[in-house]
C-alpha positions as CSV (number, residue, x, y, z in Angstrom):
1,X,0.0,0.0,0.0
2,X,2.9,2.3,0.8
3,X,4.7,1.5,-2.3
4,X,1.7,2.7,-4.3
5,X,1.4,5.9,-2.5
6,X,5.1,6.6,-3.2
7,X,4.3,5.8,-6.8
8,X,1.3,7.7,-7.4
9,X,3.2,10.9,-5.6
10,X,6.0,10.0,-7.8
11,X,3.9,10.3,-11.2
12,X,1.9,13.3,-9.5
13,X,5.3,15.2,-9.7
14,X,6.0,13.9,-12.8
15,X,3.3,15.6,-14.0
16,X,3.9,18.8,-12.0
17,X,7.3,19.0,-13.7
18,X,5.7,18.3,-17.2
19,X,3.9,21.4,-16.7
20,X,7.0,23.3,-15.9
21,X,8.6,21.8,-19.0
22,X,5.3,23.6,-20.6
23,X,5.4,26.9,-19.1
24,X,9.5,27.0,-20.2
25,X,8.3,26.4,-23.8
26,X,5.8,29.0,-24.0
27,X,7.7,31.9,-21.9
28,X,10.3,31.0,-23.9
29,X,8.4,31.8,-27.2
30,X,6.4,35.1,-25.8
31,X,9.7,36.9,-24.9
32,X,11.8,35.7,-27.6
33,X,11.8,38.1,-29.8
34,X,13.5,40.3,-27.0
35,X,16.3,38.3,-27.5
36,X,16.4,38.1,-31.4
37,X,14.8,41.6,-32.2
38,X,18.3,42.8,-33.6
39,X,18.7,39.7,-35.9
40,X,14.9,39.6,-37.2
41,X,15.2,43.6,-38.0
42,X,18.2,42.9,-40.1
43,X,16.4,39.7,-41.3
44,X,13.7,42.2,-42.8
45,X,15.8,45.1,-43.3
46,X,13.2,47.2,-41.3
47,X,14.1,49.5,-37.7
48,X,14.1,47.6,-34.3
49,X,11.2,50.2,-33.4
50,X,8.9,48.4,-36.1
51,X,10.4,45.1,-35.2
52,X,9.1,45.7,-31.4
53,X,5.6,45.8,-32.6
54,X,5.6,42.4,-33.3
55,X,5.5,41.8,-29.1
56,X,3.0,44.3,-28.4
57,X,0.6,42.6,-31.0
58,X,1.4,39.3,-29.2
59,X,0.4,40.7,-25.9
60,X,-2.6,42.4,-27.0
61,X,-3.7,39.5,-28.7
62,X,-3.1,37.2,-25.7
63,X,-4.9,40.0,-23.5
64,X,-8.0,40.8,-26.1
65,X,-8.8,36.7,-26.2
66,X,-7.4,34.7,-22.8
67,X,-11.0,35.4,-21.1
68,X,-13.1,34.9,-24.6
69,X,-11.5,31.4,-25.2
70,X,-10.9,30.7,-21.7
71,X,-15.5,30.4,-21.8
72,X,-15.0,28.9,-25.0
73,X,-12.9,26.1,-23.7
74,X,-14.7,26.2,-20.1
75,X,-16.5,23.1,-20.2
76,X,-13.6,20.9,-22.4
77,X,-11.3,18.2,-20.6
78,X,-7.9,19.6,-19.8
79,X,-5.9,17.0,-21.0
80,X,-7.5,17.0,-24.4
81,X,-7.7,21.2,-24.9
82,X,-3.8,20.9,-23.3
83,X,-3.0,18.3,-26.5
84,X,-4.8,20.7,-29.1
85,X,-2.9,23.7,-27.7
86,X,0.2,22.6,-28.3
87,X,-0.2,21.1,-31.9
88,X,-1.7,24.8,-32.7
89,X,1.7,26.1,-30.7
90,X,4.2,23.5,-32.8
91,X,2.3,24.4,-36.7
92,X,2.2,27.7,-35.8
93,X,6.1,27.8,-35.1
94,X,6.6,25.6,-38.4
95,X,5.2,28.6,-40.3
96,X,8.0,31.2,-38.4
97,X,10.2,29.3,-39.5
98,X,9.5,29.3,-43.5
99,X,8.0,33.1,-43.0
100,X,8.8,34.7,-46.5
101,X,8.2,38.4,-44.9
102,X,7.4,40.3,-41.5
103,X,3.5,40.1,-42.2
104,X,3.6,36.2,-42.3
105,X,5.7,35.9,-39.2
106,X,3.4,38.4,-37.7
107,X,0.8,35.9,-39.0
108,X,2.5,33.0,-37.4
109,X,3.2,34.8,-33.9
110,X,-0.9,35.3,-33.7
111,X,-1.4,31.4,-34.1
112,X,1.1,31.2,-31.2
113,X,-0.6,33.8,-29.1
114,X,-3.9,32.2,-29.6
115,X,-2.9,28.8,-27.9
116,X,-1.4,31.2,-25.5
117,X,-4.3,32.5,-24.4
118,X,-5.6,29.4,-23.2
119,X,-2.4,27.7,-21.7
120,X,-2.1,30.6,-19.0
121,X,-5.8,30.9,-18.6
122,X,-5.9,27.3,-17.0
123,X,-2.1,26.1,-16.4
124,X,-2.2,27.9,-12.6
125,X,-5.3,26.2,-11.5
126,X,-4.7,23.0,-13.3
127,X,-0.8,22.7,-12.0
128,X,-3.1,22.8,-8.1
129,X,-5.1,19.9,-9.5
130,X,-2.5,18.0,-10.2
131,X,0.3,18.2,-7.3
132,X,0.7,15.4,-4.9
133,X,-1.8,16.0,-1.9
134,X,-0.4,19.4,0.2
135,X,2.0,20.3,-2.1
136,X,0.1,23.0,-4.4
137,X,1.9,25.9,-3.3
138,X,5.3,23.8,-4.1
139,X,3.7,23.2,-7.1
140,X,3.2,26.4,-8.1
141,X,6.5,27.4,-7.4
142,X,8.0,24.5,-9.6
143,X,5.6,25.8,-12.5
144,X,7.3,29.6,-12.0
145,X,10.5,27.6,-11.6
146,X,9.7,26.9,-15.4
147,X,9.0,30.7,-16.2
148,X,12.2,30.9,-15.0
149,X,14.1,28.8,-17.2
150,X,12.7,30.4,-19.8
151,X,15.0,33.3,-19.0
152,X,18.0,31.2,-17.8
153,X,18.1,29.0,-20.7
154,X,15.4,29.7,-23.6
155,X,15.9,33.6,-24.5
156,X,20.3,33.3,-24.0
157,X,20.5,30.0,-26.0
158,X,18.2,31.6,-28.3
159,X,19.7,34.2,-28.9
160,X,23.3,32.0,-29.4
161,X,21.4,29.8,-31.6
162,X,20.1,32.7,-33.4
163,X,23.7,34.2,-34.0
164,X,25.1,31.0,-34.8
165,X,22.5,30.0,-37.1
166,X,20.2,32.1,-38.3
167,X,16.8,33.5,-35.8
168,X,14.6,30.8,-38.0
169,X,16.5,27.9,-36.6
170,X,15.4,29.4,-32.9
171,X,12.3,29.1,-33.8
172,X,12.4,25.6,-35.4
173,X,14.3,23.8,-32.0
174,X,11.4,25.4,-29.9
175,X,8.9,23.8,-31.9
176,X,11.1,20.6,-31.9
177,X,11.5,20.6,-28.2
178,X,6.9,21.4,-27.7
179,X,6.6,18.2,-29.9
180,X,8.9,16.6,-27.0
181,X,6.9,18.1,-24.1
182,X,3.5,17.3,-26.2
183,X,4.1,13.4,-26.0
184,X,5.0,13.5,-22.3
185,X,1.7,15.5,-21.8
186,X,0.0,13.0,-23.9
187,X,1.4,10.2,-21.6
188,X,1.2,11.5,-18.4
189,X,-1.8,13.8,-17.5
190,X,-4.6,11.8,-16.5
191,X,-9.1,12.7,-18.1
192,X,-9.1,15.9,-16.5
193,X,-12.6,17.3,-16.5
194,X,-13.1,21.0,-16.0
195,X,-13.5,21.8,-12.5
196,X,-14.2,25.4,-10.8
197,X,-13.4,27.2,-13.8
198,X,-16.2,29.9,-13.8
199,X,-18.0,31.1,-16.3
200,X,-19.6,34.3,-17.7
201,X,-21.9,35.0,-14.9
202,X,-18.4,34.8,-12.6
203,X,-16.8,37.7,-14.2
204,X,-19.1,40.5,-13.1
205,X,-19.1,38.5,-9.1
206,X,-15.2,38.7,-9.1
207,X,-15.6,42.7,-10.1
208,X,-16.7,43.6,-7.2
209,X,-14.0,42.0,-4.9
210,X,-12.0,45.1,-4.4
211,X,-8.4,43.3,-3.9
212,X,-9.1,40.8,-7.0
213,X,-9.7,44.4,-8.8
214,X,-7.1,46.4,-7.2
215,X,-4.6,43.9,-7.9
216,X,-5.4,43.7,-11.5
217,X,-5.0,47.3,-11.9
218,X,-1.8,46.9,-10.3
219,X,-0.9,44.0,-12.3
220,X,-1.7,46.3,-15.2
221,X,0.7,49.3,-14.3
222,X,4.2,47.0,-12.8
223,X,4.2,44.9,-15.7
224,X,4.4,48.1,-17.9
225,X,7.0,49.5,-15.8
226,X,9.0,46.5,-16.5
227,X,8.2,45.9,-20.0
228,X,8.9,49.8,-20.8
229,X,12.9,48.4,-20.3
230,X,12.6,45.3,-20.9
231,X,11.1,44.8,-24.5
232,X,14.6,46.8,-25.9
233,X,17.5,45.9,-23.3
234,X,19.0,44.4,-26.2
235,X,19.1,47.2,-28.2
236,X,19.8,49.3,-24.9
237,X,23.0,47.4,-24.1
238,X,24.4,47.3,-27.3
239,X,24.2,51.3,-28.1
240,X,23.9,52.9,-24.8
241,X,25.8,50.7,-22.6
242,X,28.3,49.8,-25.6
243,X,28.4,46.4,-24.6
244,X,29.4,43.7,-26.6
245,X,26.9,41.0,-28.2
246,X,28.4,38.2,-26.2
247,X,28.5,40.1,-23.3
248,X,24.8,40.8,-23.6
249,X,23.9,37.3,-23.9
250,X,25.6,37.2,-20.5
251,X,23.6,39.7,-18.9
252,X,20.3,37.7,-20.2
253,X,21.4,34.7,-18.8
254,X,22.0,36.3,-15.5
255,X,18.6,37.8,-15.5
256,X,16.9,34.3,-15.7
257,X,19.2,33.0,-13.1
258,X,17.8,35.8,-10.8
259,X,14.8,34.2,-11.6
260,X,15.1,30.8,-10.0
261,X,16.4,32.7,-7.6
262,X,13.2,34.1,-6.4
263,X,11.9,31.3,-7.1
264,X,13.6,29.9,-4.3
265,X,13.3,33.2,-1.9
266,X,9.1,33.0,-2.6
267,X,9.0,29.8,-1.5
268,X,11.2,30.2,1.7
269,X,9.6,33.6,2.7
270,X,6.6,34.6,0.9
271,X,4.4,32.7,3.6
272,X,5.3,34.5,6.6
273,X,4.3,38.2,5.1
274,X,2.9,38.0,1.5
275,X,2.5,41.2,1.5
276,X,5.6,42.3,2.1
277,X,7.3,40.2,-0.3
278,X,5.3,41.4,-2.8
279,X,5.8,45.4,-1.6
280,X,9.5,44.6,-1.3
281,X,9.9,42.9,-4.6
282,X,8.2,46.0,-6.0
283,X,10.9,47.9,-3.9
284,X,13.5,46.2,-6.2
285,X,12.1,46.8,-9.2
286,X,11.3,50.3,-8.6
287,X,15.3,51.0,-7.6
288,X,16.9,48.8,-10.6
289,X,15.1,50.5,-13.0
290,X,16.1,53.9,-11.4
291,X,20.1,52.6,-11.9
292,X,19.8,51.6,-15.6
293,X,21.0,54.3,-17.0
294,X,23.2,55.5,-14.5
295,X,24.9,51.6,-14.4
296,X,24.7,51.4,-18.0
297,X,28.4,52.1,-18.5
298,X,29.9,49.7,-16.7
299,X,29.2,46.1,-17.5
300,X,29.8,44.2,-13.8
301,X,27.5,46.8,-12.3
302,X,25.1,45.9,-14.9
303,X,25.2,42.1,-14.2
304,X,24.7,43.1,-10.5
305,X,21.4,45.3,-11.6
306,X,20.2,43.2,-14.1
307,X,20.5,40.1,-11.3
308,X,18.6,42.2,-9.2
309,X,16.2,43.3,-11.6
310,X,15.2,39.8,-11.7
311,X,14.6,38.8,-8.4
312,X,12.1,42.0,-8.2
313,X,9.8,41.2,-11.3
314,X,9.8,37.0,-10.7
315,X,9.0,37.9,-7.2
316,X,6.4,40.2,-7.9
317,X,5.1,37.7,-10.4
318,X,4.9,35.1,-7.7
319,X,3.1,37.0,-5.5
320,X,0.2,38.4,-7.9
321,X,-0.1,34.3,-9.3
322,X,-1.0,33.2,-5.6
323,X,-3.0,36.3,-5.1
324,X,-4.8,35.9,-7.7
325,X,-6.0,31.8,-6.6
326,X,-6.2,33.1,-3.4
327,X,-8.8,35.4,-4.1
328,X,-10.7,33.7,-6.3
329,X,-10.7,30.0,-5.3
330,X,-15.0,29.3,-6.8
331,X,-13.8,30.9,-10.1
332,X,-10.3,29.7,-10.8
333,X,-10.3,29.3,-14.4
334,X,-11.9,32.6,-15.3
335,X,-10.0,34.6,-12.8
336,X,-7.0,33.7,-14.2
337,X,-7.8,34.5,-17.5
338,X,-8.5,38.0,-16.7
339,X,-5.1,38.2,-15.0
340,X,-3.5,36.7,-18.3
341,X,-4.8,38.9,-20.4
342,X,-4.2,42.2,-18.0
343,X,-0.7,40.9,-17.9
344,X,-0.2,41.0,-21.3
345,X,-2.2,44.6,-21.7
346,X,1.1,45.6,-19.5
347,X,3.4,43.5,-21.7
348,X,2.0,44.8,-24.7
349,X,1.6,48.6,-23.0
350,X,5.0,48.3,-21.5
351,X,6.5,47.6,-25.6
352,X,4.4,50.7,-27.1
353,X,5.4,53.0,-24.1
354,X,9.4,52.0,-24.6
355,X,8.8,52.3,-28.4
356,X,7.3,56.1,-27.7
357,X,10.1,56.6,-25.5
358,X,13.0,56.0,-28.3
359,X,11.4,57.6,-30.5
360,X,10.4,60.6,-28.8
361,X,13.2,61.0,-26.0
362,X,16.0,58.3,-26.3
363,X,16.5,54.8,-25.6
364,X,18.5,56.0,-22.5
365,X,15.3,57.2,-20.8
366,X,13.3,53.6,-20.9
367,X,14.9,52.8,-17.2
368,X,13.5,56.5,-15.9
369,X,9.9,56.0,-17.3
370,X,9.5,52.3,-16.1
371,X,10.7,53.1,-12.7
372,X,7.8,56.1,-12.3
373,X,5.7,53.4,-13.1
374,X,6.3,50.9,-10.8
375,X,6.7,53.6,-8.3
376,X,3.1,54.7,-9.2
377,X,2.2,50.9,-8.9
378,X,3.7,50.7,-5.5
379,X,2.1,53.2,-4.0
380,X,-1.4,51.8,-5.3
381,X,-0.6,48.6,-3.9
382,X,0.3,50.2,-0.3
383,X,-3.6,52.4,-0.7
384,X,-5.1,49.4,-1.5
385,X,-4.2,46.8,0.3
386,X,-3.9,48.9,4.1
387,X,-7.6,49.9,2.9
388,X,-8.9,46.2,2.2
389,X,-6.6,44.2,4.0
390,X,-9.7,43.1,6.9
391,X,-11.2,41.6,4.0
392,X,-10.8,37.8,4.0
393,X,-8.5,35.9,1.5
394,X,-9.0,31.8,1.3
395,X,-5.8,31.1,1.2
396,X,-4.6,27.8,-0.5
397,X,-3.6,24.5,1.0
């Protein structure tokens, strides 16, 4: 009897970690073209400017239909709608691949924010499901471990890959490596009906929970802070900080390291004061992006910020995931498709605001304009939560 406990815990963390693999593949994807945006401008012969419109569109798109599909899917077993997602995902990167101009990879990049749109709308609640008995909050952390990797590994080898051989064979080994994670999906995930995902009627019930709505708001206003530097480092440390290409791949693969490292830090600490963590995480961002510029020339400081950096947005990340379940534990599903596609207004918002900034003031100023934001965003967070704070939040267990 013991020996099939162990081995039903064993295949429920198997699962757990095919997930992870999952969220890797498509954070990878999403924030690609951060890494590459040089190499696909000169691909096209067009400005990195016009080039960064190709991540606001996938943001927006990901924002405008995560809640839309999310009800279209509400009803459909997990495993299945997980399976479908992924061949749309792995066709969709086929076509990148063999795009003949910027308005077919464009085309391509919707496909891929389409099955977007529903991974992140039900991955969270599903990754709960899943995880052996009292070990959903690990879980959760083992899925933003995933996120994580994304920056460690996917956007530096990426970007290597994409030096070495050409930006369309980046996107070819990531469809390669989805066709890996699909079969272990395929083989592992148990029938998962849909359970507590909410539906239409849920939306306008989880509107008037003030810290479900404050939070999205603030969701709305950090990730635009970050996004505002974030969506054109490359270009940033190549002309302002005068840092070499490999160099800059460096700095990349430190800011995903910082990732796991919060990863870490969140699961130590972020149950004895989730507030705090989150205000303090918000802390960090705020001062890193104040030091960009002022860093910029000197590139060990700039692995120290960019570190940093890191730690502040994956924690803040963290926190607003949990949040999120925490406050809306009867609508799972359709809460989290709301704070998918706000996330992504920010990604998208934070990618048009640093394209207004170069244009309009310099790529130097994209540190000074995202840190007002996330100051802005801080000092929301601090209003709303000391004003709502009495209010109960069903945590998870």
């Amino acid at each position: 009897m013991m020996s099939l406990s162990r081995a039903a815990q064993r295949i429920a963390y198997l699962r757990v970690v095919c997930m992870a693999f999952a969220a890797f593949i498509f954070n990878t994807t999403e924030f690609i073209p951060v890494a590459l945006l040089t190499d696909i401008a000169a691909g096209f012969s067009l400005p990195e400017s016009e080039v960064g419109w190709m991540i606001t569109l996938y943001a927006w798109i990901v924002s405008l239909m995560s809640l839309p599909f999310m009800l279209l899917t509400a009803k459909q077993e997990r495993r299945s709608l997980l399976i479908k997602l992924f061949i749309l995902f792995i066709g969709s990167h086929i076509l990148s691949v063999f795009a003949w101009n910027y308005w077919i990879l464009l085309l391509s990049r919707v496909g891929v924010a389409l099955s977007h749109a529903v991974f992140w709308s039900i991955t969270a609640s599903l990754t709960v499901r899943i995880a052996p008995k009292g070990k959903q909050t690990q879980a959760l952390g083992l899925l933003a471990m995933g996120t994580a990797l994304a920056m460690v590994l996917g956007l530096p080898l990426g970007r290597i890959i994409g030096q070495w051989l050409g930006w369309r064979a980046t996107f070819a080994i990531i469809a390669i490596i989805a066709c890996a994670v699909l079969i272990l999906l395929a083989r592992l995930l148990p029938y998962l009906p849909s359970k507590n995902a909410g539906s239409l009627a849920s939306v306008p019930l989880l509107f008037k929970r003030p810290l479900l709505v404050g939070l999205y708001v603030l969701t709305i206003i950090i990730v635009s802070a970050h996004f505002t530097a974030y969506s054109y480092i490359e270009p940033f440390m190549l002309k302002i900080g005068n840092i070499d290409a490999g160099m800059a791949t460096a700095i990349l693969l430190v800011f995903g390291l910082s990732g796991i490292v919060a990863s870490l830090l969140f699961n130590r600490f972020h149950r004895f004061g989730p507030a705090k963590f989150l205000l303090v995480a918000m802390a960090i961002l705020v001062g890193a992006l104040l030091l960009l510029l002022p860093l910029s020339d000197n590139e060990y400081f700039m692995f120290a910020l960019v570190f940093i950096w890191g730690i502040g947005i994956s924690g803040v990340g963290l926190s607003l995931q949990i949040r999120v379940l925490q406050l809306a534990p009867d609508a799972t599903d359709v809460a989290m498709a709301i704070y998918s596609g706000i996330y992504n207004i920010g990604i998208g918002g934070g990618a048009l605001i640093g394209n207004q900034v170069m244009r309009h003031m310099g790529l130097a100023d994209i540190g000074f304009v995202g840190s007002s934001l996330a100051l802005v965003a801080m000092i929301l967070f601090i209003k709303v939560h000391l004003k709502y704070r009495h209010l109960p939040i069903k945590a998870l267990k």
